[in-house]
Every structure is written in C-alpha cells, then in structure tokens.
C-alpha positions as CSV (number, residue, x, y, z in Angstrom):
1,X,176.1,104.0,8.8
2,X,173.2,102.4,9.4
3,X,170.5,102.4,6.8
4,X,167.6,103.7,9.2
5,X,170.3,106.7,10.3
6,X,170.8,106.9,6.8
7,X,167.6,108.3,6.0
8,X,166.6,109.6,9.5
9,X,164.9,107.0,10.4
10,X,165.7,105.1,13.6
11,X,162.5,103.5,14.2
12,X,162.2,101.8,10.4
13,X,158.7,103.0,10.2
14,X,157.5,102.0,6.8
15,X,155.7,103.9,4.5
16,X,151.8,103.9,5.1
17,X,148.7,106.1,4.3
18,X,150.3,108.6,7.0
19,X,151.7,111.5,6.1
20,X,154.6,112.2,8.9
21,X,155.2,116.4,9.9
22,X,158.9,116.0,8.3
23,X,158.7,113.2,6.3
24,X,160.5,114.1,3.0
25,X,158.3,112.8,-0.6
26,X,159.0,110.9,-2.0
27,X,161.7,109.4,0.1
28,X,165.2,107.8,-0.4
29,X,163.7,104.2,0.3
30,X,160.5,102.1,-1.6
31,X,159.4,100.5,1.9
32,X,160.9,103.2,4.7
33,X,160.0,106.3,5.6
34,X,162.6,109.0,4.9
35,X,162.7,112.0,7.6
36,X,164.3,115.1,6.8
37,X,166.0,114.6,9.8
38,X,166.7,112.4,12.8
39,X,164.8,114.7,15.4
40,X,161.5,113.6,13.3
41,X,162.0,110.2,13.1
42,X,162.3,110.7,16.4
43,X,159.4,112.5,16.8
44,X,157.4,109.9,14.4
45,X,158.8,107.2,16.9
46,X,157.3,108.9,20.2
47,X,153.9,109.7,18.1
48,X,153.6,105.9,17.4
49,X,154.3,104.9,20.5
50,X,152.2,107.1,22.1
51,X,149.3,105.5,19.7
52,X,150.3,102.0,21.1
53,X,150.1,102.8,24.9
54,X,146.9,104.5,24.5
55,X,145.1,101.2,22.2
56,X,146.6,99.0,25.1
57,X,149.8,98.0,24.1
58,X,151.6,99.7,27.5
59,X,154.9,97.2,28.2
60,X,157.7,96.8,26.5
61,X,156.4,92.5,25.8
62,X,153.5,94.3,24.2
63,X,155.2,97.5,22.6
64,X,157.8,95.2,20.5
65,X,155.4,92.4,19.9
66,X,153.1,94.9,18.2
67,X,156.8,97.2,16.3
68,X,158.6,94.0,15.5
69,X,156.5,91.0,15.5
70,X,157.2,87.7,15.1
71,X,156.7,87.2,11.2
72,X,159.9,89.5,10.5
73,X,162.1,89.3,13.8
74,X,163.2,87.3,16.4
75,X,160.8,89.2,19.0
76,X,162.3,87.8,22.4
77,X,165.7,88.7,21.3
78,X,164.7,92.5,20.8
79,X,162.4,92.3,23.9
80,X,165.5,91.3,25.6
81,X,167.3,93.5,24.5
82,X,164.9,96.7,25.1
83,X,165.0,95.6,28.2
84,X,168.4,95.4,28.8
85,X,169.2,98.8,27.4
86,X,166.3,100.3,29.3
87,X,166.5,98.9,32.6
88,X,162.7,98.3,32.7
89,X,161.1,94.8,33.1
90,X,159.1,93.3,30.0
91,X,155.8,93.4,31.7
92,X,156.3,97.0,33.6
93,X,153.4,99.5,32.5
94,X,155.1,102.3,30.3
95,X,153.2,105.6,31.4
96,X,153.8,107.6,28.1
97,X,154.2,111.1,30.9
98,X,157.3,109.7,32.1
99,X,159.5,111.3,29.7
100,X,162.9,109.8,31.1
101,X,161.3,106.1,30.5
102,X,160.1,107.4,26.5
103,X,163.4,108.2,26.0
104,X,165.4,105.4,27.2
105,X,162.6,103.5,25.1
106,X,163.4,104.9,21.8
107,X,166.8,104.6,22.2
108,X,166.7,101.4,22.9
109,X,164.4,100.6,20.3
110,X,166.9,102.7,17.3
111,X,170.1,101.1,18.9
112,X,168.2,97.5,18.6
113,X,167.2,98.6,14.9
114,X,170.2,99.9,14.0
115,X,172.9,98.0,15.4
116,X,174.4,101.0,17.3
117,X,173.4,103.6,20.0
118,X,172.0,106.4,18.9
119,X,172.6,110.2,19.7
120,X,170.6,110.8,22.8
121,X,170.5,114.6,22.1
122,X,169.0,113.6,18.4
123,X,166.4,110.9,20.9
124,X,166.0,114.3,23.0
125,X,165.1,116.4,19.9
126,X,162.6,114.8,18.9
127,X,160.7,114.2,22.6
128,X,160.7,118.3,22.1
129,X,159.3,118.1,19.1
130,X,156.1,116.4,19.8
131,X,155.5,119.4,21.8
132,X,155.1,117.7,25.4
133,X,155.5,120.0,27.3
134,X,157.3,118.0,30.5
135,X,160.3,118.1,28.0
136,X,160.9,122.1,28.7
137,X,162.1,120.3,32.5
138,X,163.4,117.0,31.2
139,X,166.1,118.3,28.6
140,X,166.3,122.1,29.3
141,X,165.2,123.5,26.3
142,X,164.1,126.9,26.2
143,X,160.6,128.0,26.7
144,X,161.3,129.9,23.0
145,X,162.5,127.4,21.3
146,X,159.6,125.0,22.5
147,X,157.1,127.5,21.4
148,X,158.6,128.2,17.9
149,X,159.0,124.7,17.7
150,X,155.0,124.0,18.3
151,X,154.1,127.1,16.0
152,X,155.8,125.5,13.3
153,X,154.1,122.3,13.9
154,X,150.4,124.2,14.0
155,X,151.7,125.9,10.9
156,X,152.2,122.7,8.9
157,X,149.2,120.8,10.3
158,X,146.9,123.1,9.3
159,X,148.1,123.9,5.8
160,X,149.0,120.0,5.0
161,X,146.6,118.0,7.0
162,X,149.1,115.8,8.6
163,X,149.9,114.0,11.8
C-alpha cells in the first residue's frame, strides 16, 4: 500500500501550522500529515484546493504547478497525467461548484501520488464532508447523515479552533 493511503493521506499534504478537522497528533509520519481516515484526507484535499481556486490558481497547469512544483516533481508529467485521468484540458477554468469535476480532480491527483486509483466512494466521502451541500444530489447521501456530519464539524471547530 501506498504510503499516502497508509496514513490516510492521498494528497501528501505535509505537516504545517494547520491544524486539519481529523488530523491525528502527532502523526505516523515526521513530514506528512496523518488523517484518521481517508474521508479527511479527502476532505483536507478539497479544503486546499478550494483555497487555490479562490487565490487564483483555477486550472489544472496552475493547480499542480502550485501542489507539486517543479523543485520536487516532474510537474508536466503529473499535469499530464491529471489531465488524462480527468478528462479536462490543462488550461480549462476549475469552477470549485462543479462537484463531478472536484472529484474527478482529487482522484486524479491521489492516483498520481500514489501510484494507484483510489476508492472513489472514499474521494466521495470526503466531498460530503466539507459540508457542500451540492453533494446531498451528487453522491446520494442522506439529508441526516449530511447534517450529523456538519454538526460534528461545528462541534470540533469551535472547541479546537481548527480548519
């Protein structure tokens, strides 16, 4: 298995000054966040991406120039790649709303970082998770489960202070 499955993290998000809702601490790994499970790595992926279209960083050229650049990776390759998976050109705007397009997105960008596809009901779970609610429609979860889901999340942020 993969080592970013391994600890629940498909994006290989390293460890920063944030504080992740499900981020386990400390973690399994010195440089890599460790989730508690894959739903919120997941979710910690469609958070940071939603970050990076809203500062300007809206195509998939700019997304994986700015998540895997140059310095460590061989940028065009995963570029390529994310496109290939995703069926969306390089230089196509990524409206973060279109939750069929985030989806296919993070997939893309765990199977590129991981070597193998990843569960798209574990991608799915954690699109519910960040408590959009064009999910309810997209994946068919319940309406309960969606709100349970978002209590807990209000729960945590405001006894922990985390995003």
């Amino acid at each position: 298995m993969a080592h970013g499955y391994a600890i629940n993290n498909p994006g290989n998000i390293r460890i920063s000054a944030t504080l992740w809702i499900g981020q386990v601490v400390p973690g399994d790994d010195a440089d890599f966040v460790t989730f508690s499970s894959l739903a919120y790595g997941y979710r910690a992926m469609f958070t940071l991406l939603k970050n990076y279209i809203n500062k300007g960083y809206n195509t998939i050229d700019k997304i994986i120039n700015r998540w895997a650049p140059s310095s460590e990776n061989n940028t065009l390759a995963y570029i390529n790649h994310v496109v290939q998976l995703t069926g969306i050109s390089a230089d196509t705007i990524i409206d973060y709303s279109n939750a069929e397009n985030m989806q296919k997105l993070v997939a893309a960008i765990a199977y590129h970082e991981n070597g193998s596809a990843p569960s798209f009901t574990d991608v799915q779970a954690g699109y519910a998770l960040t408590g959009e609610i064009q999910t309810v429609q997209t994946v068919g979860i319940s309406l309960a489960a969606v709100a349970f889901v978002a209590a807990l999340a209000v729960i945590a942020y405001k006894t922990l202070k985390i995003k």
